[in-house]
N, C-alpha and C positions, 0 to 999 in steps of 0.2 A: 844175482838174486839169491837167495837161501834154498839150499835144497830143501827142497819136501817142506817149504815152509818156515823151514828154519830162524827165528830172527837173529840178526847183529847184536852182537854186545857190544857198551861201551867201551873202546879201543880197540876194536877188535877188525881188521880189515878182511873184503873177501876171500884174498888169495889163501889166509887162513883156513879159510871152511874148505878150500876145493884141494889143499893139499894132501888132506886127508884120502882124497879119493885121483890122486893124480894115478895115473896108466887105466883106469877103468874107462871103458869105452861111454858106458850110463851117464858118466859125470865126468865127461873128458871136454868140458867148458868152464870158463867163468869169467868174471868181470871185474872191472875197478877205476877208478875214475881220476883225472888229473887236469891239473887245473894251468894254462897259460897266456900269455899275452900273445894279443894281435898287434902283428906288427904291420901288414901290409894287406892293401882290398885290391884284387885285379879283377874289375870287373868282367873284363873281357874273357879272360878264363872263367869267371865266376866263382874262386876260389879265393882264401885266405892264408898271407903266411903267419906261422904263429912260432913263438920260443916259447917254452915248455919251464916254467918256474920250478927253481932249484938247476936248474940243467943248463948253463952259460955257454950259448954257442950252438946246442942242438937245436936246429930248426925243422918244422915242417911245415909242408903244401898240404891241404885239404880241402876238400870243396865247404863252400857256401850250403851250411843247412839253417833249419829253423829249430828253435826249441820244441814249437807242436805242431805236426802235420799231419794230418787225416785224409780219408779218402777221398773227403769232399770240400777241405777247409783247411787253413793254415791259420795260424799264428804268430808272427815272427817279423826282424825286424833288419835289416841289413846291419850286420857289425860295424862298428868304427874303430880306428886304428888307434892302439891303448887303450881299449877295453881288455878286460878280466873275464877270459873262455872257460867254461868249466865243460870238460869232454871227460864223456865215458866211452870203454876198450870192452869189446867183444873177445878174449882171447880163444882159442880152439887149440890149446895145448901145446903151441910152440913158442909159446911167452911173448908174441907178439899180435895184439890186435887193431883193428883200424879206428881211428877214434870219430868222435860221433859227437856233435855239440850240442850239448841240453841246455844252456846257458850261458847269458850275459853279464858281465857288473860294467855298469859304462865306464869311459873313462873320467876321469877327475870327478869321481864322486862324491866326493869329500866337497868339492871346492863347489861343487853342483851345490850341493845340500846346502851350504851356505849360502846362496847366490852369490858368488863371485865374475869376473869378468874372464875371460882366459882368450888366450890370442892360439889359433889355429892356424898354422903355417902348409903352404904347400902340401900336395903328397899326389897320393896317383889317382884320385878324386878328382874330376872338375871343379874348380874354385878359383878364387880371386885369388887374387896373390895375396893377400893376409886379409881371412876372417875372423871377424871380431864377434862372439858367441855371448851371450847374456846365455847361464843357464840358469833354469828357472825351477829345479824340478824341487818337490814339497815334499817336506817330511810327513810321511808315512803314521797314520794310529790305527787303534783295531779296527778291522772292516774296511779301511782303506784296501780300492784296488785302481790301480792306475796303468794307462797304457801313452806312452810318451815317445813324441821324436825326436832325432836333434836338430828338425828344424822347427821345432817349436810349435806342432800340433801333439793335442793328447786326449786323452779320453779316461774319466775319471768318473769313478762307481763308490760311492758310501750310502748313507742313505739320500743323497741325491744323484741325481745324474748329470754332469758337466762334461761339454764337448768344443774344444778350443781349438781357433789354427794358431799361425804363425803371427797374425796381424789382429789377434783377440776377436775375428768372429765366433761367436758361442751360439749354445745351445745348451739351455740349464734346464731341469727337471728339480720343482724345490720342492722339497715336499715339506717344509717351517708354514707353509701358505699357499701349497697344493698349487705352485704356480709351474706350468712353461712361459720361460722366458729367451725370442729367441732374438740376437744382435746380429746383426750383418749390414754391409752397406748394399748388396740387394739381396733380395729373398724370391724365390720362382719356388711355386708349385702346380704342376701340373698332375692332371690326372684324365682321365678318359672325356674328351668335349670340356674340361673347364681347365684354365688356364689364370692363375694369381701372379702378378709381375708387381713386382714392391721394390723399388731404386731408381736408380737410373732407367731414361725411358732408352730402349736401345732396339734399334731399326737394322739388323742384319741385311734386311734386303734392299737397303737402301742405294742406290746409284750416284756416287761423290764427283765421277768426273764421266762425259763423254764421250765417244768414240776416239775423238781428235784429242784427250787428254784434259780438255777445257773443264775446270772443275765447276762443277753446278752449284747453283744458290740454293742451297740449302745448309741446315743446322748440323748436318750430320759430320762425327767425328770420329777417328780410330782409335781404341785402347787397345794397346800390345797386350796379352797377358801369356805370359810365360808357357805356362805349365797348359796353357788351352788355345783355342782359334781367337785370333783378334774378333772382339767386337765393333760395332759403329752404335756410341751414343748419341743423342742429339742434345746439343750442348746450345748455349746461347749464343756465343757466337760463331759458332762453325769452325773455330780455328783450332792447331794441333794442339793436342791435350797436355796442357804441364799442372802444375802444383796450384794455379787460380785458374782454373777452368771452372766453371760454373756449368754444372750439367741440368736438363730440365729435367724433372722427377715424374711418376706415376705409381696411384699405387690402382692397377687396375686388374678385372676382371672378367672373364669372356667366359659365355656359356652356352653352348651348345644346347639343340635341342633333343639329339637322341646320342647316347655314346654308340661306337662301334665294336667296344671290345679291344680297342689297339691300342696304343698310344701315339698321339699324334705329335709328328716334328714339329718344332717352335725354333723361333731366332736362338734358343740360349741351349738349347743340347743336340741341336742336328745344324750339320753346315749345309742340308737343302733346306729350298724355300718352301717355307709353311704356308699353306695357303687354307686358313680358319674361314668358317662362316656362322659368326654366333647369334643365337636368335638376342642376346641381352648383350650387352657390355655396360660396366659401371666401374666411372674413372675417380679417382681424385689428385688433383694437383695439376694437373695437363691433359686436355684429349688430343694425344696425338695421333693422326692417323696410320692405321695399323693394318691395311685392307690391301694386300700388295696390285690387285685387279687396278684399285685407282691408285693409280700409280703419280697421279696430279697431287693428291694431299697424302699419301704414304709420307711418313717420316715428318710431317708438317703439324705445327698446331693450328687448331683449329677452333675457331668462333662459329655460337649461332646465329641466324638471321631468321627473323619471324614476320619483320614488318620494315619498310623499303621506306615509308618516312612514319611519324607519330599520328599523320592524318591516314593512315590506308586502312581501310576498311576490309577487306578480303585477307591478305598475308599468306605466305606460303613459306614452308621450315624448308629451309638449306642452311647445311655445314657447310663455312668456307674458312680459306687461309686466312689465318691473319699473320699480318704482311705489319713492314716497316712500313710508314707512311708520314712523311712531312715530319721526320723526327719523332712519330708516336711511336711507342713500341705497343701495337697489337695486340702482340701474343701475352705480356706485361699487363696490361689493360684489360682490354674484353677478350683476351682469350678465357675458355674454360677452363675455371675451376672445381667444375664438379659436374658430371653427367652421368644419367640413366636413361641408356637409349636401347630401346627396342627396332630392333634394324630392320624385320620383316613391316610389323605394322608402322614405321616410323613413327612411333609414341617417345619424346624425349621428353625429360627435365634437366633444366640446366642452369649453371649458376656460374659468371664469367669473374674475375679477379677484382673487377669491383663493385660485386655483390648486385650484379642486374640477374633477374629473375629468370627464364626461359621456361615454356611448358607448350609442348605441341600433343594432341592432343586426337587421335584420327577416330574416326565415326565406326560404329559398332555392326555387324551384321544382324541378319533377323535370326541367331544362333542364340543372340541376348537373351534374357528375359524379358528385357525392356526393350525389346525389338530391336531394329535396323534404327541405326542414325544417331546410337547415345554414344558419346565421350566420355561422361564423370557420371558417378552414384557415388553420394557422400553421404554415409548415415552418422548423425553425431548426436549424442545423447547429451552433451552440455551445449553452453554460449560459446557465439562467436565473439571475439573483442579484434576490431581492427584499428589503425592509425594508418593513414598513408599521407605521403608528405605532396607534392608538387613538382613540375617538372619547370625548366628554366623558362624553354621559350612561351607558354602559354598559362604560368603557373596552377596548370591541369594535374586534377588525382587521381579521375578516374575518366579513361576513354574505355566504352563500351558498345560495342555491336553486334548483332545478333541477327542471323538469317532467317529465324522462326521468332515465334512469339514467346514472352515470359506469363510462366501461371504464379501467382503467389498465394500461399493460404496460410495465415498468419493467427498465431494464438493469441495471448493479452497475458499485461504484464499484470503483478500482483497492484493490489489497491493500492500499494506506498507511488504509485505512480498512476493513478487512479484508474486504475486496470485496460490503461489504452492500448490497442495491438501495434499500432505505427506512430513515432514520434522522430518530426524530421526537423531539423533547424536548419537555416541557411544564412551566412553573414552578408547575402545581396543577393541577387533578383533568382527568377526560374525562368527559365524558356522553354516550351513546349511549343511542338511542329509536328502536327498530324498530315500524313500525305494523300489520307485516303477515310475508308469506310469501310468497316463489315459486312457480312452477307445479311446483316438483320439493318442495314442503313445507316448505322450508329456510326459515327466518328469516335465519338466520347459516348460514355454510360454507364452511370453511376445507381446504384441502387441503396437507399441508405435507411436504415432500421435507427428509425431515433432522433435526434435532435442535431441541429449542424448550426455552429456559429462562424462566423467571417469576420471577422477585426480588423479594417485596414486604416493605415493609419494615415496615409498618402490617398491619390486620388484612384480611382478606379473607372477602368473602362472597356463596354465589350462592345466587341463591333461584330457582327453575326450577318447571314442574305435575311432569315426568317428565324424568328424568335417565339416561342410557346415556354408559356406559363401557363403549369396546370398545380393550384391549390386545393386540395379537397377539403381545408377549413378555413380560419381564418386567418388573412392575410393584412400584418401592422406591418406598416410606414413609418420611422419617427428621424426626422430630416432635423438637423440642427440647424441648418442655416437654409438657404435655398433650393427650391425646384423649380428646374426647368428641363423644358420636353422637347425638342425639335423634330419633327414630324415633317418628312421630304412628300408622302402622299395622305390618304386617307387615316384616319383613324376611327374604332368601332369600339363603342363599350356597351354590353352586354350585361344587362344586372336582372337579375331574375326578381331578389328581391326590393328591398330600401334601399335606395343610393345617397348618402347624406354627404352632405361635406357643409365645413363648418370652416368659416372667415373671419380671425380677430380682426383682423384692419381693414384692410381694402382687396375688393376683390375685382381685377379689369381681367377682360376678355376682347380680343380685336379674330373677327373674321371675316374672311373674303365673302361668306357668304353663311348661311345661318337657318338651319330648317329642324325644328322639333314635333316631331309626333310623337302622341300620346293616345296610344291607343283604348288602355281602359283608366278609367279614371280621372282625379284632376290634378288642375296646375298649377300650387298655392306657392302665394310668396309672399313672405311675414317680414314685413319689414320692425322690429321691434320697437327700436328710437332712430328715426333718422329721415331723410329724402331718398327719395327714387328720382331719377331724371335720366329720361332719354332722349337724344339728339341725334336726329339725322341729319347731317350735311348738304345732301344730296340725294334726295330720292324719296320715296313715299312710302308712308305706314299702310298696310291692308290688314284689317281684320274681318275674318270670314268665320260666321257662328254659322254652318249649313242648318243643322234644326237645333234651335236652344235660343235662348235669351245669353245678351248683353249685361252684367249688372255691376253697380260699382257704388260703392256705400261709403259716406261720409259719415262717421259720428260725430266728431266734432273737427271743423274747419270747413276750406273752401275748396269751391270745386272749381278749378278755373282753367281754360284754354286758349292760347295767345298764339294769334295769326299776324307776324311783323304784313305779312307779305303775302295777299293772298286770299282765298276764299275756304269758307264753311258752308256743308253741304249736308245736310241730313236727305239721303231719299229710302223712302220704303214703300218697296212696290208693291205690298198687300198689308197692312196694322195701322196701327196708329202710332202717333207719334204725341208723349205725354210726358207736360212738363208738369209737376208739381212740386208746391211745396208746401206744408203742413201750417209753418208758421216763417211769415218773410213773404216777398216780395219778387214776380215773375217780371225780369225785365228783356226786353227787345230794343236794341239799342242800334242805329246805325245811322251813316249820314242820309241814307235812301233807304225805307223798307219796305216792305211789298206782301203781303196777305194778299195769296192767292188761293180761291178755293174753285176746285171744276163744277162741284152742286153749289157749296156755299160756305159761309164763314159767319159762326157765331159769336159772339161775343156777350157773353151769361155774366152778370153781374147785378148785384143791386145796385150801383152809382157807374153808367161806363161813360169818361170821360173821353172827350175828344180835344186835346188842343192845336191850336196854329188857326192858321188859313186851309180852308179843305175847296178842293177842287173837285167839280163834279161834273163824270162825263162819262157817255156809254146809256145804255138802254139798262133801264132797274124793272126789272119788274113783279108785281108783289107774290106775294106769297099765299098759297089756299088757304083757306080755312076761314074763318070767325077776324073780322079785324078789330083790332083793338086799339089802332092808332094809327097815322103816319107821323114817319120821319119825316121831321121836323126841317131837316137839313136838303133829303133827297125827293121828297113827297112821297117816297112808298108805303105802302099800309106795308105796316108791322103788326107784330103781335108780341104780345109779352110785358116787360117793366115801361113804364111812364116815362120812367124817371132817370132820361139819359140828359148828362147834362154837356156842353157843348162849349168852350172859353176857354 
């Protein structure tokens, strides 16, 4: 270094400046530097031997230093043989100092820079017997800084940051598009309670063979890796790992619920066994089991199960293996492709490799807000749009069951759809199967503001124990083709007010039996154009007027009553009995007739004829009063007209 600060001039070497002051005690030091080849690495001594360029034949032994070493940190790179040493000498005045290595130039620089091939023979290094070296190293511009090895890991500083091994694992910092970009074939980060594993799914604690050496069924396989502890992947098919090994992947994540402050052992940086308990895990690619306690599905993939056939009403969530079976592959199939399982509450979601749905789903405390017993609160400010397809055996879309009741409270769609809240189509029939009733008795109960129409266009039929209809206005009928009523008992109609009904054609009525009261009022029946005719077969007409007249008016026709078979009978047991007729003709007609009177029997006319043969028998006897004649026929004094005449 320059005394007192001193700087170097061009060409000018140290030993120049300390000559000056050689035999002074102050300045009885100095330095100078020399540059040679390495010729040989022992590691075992941890030294270097080197020839000393310009100097043919002069060698030395010197230990193994670094370019930069600090109190707490190094920098530095183990030498290779045919590299370019550049050492600086300490001398203390007797022209001899010990030399001190600040520097490297690799060997075959030149051919480096280039990328060339070069062949590395033997030496006192572990090695193959001839390796074969791709160097790779990059020329250099401003603000380039690079840190490089010769097995081909390095570490590079410009305005990005690139970080490479041997086999182009990276790790790039770009800053063209502010990106980290990182490549490996697996990636682990761990940090305090959460755990990221991205590669290969790999089961350290896995058990390959049994006590007796019997290798176990399972997927698990050994990769040697050199430079670290063999792992065990779990591969497809469990066999020794070459060049088409097929390994199963994950890229998953475990998370704790409280960290401790430590760092906790895992399968990939501690050879103990880790034993995690995460309140979450979320997988993709593979859930394999990872819980060394179950030691049954550890290392194993796994499917869910929610329902034991497509009819089960109840279902319960269990993870289980999936297994080879009948040439299916399982874990290929329905194993999982993707889960979010909550391990305390077992609340999972899950989606198996050909896209079947999974979602378990556990009931809530009264911690809720919505109390003890909720599963899902979905608040969603748009529309729902669904499509679901059908399943094979029962080409079913949707099976639903439900341990409590469903509330719906539904709004209305705009008038382009004439503002109805419910609109359902069906391409064939509905089934409904009530099993029971409410605490208010209802089975069904509908309550409906407004108008209701039914369109059907097939037949319709309700079978019910008891039926009520309650209209509070009025109620049309309009039947296109026929009605009929089949009535197993009684039937009651009740009409407060006018009960009308109206017959274009023919109106018949048959019953067993037939009783009308009419409490106020009367019993009219308008016959307009036509006959009335009533026929009993069997049995007898009664009519019963308690206080009232009989009355029945001809205007124009006859009045007439026909006895095939039988007798007429007029009795009245207090009035009279009055036949008249205005204009026409009072006849009594029979093969035998009979006028009988208990007092007597008049016969008022001005001409009363008598014809036939008359028989006369019985006591006559006359009449009070004034006589005015005897009959002619009986000899009783009469009274009255003359002029009965008798032929």
């Amino acid at each position: 270094m320059p005394i007192e600060g001193r700087r170097f001039h061009k060409g000018e070497k140290p030993h120049h400046v300390y000559d000056r002051y050689r035999g002074h005690n102050k300045y009885n030091q100095y330095f100078y530097i020399r540059v040679a080849i390495i010729e040989e690495i022992d590691l075992d001594k941890y030294e270097m031997t080197i020839q000393w360029v310009g100097k043919r034949g002069v060698r030395d032994k010197i230990p193994i230093s670094f370019p930069y070493v600090g109190p707490a940190g190094i920098i530095g790179m183990l030498p290779e043989k045919g590299a370019l040493g550049i050492f600086a000498f300490m001398d203390e005045g007797e022209g001899k100092g010990n030399p001190i290595c600040v520097g490297f130039l690799p060997a075959g620089l030149s051919t480096a820079l280039n990328f060339n091939d070069v062949q590395i023979y033997p030496d006192s290094l572990p090695t193959s017997d001839v390796n074969k070296i791709l160097y790779k190293f990059r020329k250099l511009s401003y603000g380039d800084v690079i840190i490089s090895s010769p097995l081909f890991a390095s570490f590079f500083l410009n305005s990005n940051v690139e970080i490479h091994d041997a086999v182009q694992d990276s790790f790039i910092i770009r800053q063209g598009d502010q990106s980290i970009i990182s490549t490996s074939l697996n990636n682990f980060i761990f940090a305090d309670g959460i755990s990221i594993n991205m590669g290969h799914a790999i089961r350290n604690g896995l058990e390959l063979y049994d006590k007796d050496g019997t290798r176990l069924d399972n997927k698990g396989s050994i990769l040697t890796i050199p430079e670290s502890k063999d792992i065990i992947c779990i591969t497809k098919d469990g066999e020794p790992i070459d060049y088409q090994t097929e390994y199963y992947t994950e890229y998953r994540i475990d998370v704790d619920e409280f960290g401790n402050g430590k760092l906790d052992l895992n399968d990939i940086n501690s050879s103990s066994a880790s034993l995690n308990n995460p309140i979450v895990t979320f997988v993709l690619g593979n859930y394999i089991g990872s819980d060394r306690i179950n030691r049954q599905q550890y290392g194993r993939n796994l499917k869910a199960s929610l329902f034991k056939s497509y009819n089960d009403a109840n279902g319960d969530f269990s993870l289980e293996i999936a297994n080879d079976k009948n040439g299916i592959d399982e874990a290929g199939t329905i194993g999982l492709a993707y889960a979010l399982h909550f391990l305390d509450s077992k609340c999972f979601l899950g989606i198996d490799k050909e896209g079947h749905y999974y979602m378990n789903l556990p009931a809530s405390s009264s911690n809720n807000d919505l109390g003890a017993g909720s599963s899902m609160s979905t608040l969603a400010q748009g529309s729902l749009k669904e499509v679901w397809g059908s399943n094979a055996a029962e080409n079913n879309s949707w099976n639903l069951s439900t341990n409590g009741g469903v509330i719906w409270d539904l709004g209305a769609h705009s008038p382009s759809r004439n503002s109805r809240s419910f609109e359902m189509k069906t391409s064939r029939g509905i089934y409904f199967e009530i099993n029971g009733a409410d605490d208010d008795g209802y089975s069904k109960r509908e309550e409906i503001t407004g108008n209701t129409l039914e369109s059907i266009s097939g037949d319709a039929t309700s079978v019910s124990s008891n039926f009520t209809l309650e209209v509070n206005g009025l109620k049309t009928e309009k039947i296109g083709g026929s009605f009929s009523e089949s009535i197993q008992s009684d039937k009651n109609t009740n009409v407060l007010g006018v009960y009308t009904e109206t017959v274009v054609k023919e109106k018949q009525c048959k019953f067993g039996k037939r009783k009308t009261t009419i409490t106020t009022g009367n019993d009219e029946l308008e016959i307009t154009k036509g006959n009335r005719e009533e026929m009993i077969i069997l049995g007898k007409k009664i009519s019963t007027v308690r206080t009232g007249n009989i009355e029945q008016n001809v205007n124009i026709g006859n009045h007439e009553t026909s006895i095939t078979t039988g007798n007429y009978k007029v009795n009245v047991s207090a009035g009279n009995i009055t036949h008249e007729t205005s204009a026409g003709t009072v006849n009594i007609s029979g093969t035998s007739a009979k006028i009988k009177g208990n007092i007597s029997i008049a016969a008022d006319a001005p001409i009363v004829k008598l014809g036939g043969a008359l028989l006369i028998g019985g006591v006559v006897s006359g009449l009070p009063g004034k006589i005015t004649h005897y009959d002619f026929v009986t000899g009783a004094p009469l009274k009255g007209s003359l002029k009965v005449s008798a032929g």
